[in-house]
C-alpha angles and dihedrals in degrees: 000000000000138000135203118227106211114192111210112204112204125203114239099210113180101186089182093049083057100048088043088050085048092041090051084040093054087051085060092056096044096053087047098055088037089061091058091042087054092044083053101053095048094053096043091052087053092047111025104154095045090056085046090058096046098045085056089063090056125111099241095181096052085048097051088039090059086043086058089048104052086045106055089040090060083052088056095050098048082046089049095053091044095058097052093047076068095048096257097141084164097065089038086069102042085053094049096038087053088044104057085043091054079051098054088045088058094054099044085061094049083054102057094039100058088046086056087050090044095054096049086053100242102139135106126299087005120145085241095067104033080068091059131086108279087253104060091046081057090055093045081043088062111034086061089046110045089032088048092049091040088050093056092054085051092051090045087051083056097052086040103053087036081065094048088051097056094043086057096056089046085050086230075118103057136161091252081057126027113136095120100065088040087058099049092047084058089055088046090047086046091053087047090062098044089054092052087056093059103042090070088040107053098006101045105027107155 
């Protein structure tokens, strides 16, 4: 007589080890974007009126536009994680869905706007601004720098909730588990944040 061994491999899942790993991640990201705000204070207090003249050629409204969007897209993706704590995959979707569309929104603006900068030759090392006082080459230094990284965190919170959107469908992200979307809506608010601290600082410079 013969038996048959079957080896059952369960799944160690630790849902507070990896909101306490997103949460030490996060602080990574915070100290890296507070170096450049520090970075940005320092300089603006050297130079005020340079970075008040260059505050005054930014596109405020694109700027508050992409402060409504992100807003309203962090709003989607709470929304999104509430409903499938009840058990509402269907409206999961339709918040993640409208929140990966809102991303791509705020980077189609971005787009356009730093074309519009481009063309009118304000960008680094342009003949533009080497014309211009040293001040105002450091704002246009760093509005390039801290939008464009903020930009590629925006771009990664697009491929990462595009994920979550997938694995939803798939119900591998379920309401009995769901810390991985939870997870990924606490980098996208974090993105959102970091976003409100730069409108006043580049968009509405006074």
């Amino acid at each position: 007589m013969s038996t048959t061994a079957h080896t059952v491999h369960a799944v160690h899942k630790d849902p507070e080890g990896a909101k306490l790993g997103m949460w030490l991640f996060l602080f990574t990201e915070v100290l890296l974007f507070g170096g450049l705000f520090v970075l940005y204070s320092v300089y603006r207090a050297k130079y005020p009126h340079d970075f008040h003249n260059g505050g005054q050629e930014m596109n405020a409204v694109i700027g508050i536009a992409n402060t409504v969007i992100l807003l309203t897209s962090s709003l989607t993706v709470a929304l999104g994680i509430t409903a499938l704590q009840k058990g509402n995959r269907k409206a999961t979707l339709t918040c993640l869905g409208i929140t990966v569309v809102l991303g791509c929104a705020f980077l189609v603006n971005k787009y356009f706007e730093w074309s519009h900068e481009i063309h009118l030759g304000r960008y680094p090392n342009s003949p533009e601004l080497a014309a211009r006082p040293d001040g105002e080459k450091i704002f246009y230094g760093l509005y390039y720098s801290m939008t464009g990284l903020h930009g590629l965190h925006v771009i990664a919170g697009i491929i990462l909730l595009s994920i979550m959107f997938l694995l939803v469908r798939a119900n591998k992200v379920t309401s009995g588990d769901y810390t991985k979307l939870e997870n990924s809506g606490l980098y996208w608010h974090l993105v959102d944040v970091i976003w409100i601290f730069l409108l006043p600082m580049f968009y509405l410079s006074a």
